[in-house]
C-alpha positions as CSV (number, residue, x, y, z in Angstrom):
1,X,22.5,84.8,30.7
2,X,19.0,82.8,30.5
3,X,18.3,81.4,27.2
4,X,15.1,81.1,26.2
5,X,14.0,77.1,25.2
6,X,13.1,78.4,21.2
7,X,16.5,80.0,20.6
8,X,19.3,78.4,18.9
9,X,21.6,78.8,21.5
10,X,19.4,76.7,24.1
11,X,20.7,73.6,21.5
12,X,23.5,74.2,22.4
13,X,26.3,71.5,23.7
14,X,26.9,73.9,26.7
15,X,23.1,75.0,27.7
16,X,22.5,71.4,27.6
17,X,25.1,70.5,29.8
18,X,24.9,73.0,32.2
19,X,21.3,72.3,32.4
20,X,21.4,68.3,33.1
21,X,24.0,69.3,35.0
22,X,21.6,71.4,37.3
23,X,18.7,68.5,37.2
24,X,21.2,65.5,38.4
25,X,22.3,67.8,41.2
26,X,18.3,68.3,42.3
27,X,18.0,64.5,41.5
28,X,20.6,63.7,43.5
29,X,19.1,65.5,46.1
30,X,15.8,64.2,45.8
31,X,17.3,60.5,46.1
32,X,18.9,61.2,49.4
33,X,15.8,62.9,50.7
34,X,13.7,60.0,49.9
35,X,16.5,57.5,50.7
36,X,16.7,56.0,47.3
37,X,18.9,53.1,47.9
38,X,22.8,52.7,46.5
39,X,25.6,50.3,47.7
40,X,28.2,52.9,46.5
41,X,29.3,55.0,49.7
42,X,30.5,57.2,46.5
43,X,27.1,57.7,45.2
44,X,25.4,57.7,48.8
45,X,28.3,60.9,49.7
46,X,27.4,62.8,46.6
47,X,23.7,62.6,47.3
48,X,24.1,63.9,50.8
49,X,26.6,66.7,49.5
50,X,24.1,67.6,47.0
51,X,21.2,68.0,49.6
52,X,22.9,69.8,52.5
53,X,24.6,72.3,49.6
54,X,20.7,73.2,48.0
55,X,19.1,73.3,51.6
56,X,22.4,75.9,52.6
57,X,22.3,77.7,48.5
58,X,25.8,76.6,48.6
59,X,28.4,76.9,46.5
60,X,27.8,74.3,44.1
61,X,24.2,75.4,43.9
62,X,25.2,79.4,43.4
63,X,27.3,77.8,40.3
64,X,25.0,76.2,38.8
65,X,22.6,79.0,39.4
66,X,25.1,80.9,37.8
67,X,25.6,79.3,34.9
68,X,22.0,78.4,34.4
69,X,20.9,82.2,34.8
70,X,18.9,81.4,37.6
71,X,18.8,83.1,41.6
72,X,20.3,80.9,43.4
73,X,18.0,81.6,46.9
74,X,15.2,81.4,44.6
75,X,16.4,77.6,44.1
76,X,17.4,77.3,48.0
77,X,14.1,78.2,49.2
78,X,11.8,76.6,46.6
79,X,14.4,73.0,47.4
80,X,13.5,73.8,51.1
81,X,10.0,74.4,50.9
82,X,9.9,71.1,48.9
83,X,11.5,69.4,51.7
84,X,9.1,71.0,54.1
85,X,6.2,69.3,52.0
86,X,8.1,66.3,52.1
87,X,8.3,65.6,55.6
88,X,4.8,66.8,56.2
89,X,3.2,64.4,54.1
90,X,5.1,61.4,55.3
C-alpha cells in the first residue's frame, strides 16, 4: 500500500526503512554504473547484483517494489532508460 509523504504512517520505522532500503539499492546501482570506486570485492559484488537485478526487474527489485507500493517494470524501465542516457552522454 503507497503511503502518502503527509500521513502518519509514512513516519513510520517501517516506511522509512523499506524506503532507504529502495534508494541504497538504486544507489548501489548507480555506483556500479558509473564505476564508483571500492576495495571491498563485497561492496563491488553487491553493486553489480544490484544493477543486473533493476536492468532485469528482478527479484529483489519486484520486492522492494512491493513493499514500497510501486510497479516494479515501471522501476525496470525508467533504471534502463536512465542507463540508456547514461551511455549516450559519455
Amino acid at each position: 500500500m503507497f503511503v502518502p509523504p503527509d500521513s502518519r504512517a509514512a513516519n513510520s520505522p517501517e516506511f522509512r526503512l523499506v524506503r532507504a532500503a529502495l534508494l541504497l539499492f538504486f544507489k548501489d546501482a548507480d555506483d556500479y554504473l558509473k564505476e564508483t570506486p571500492s576495495t571491498l570485492a563485497e561492496v563491488k559484488r553487491a553493486r553489480q547484483q544490484a544493477f543486473n537485478d533493476l536492468l532485469r526487474c528482478g527479484k529483489m527489485t519486484r520486492r522492494l517494489a512491493q513493499l514500497n507500493d510501486l510497479d516494479a517494470q515501471a522501476l525496470a524501465e525508467g533504471f534502463r532508460g536512465y542507463v540508456r542516457r547514461y551511455y549516450h552522454n559519455n
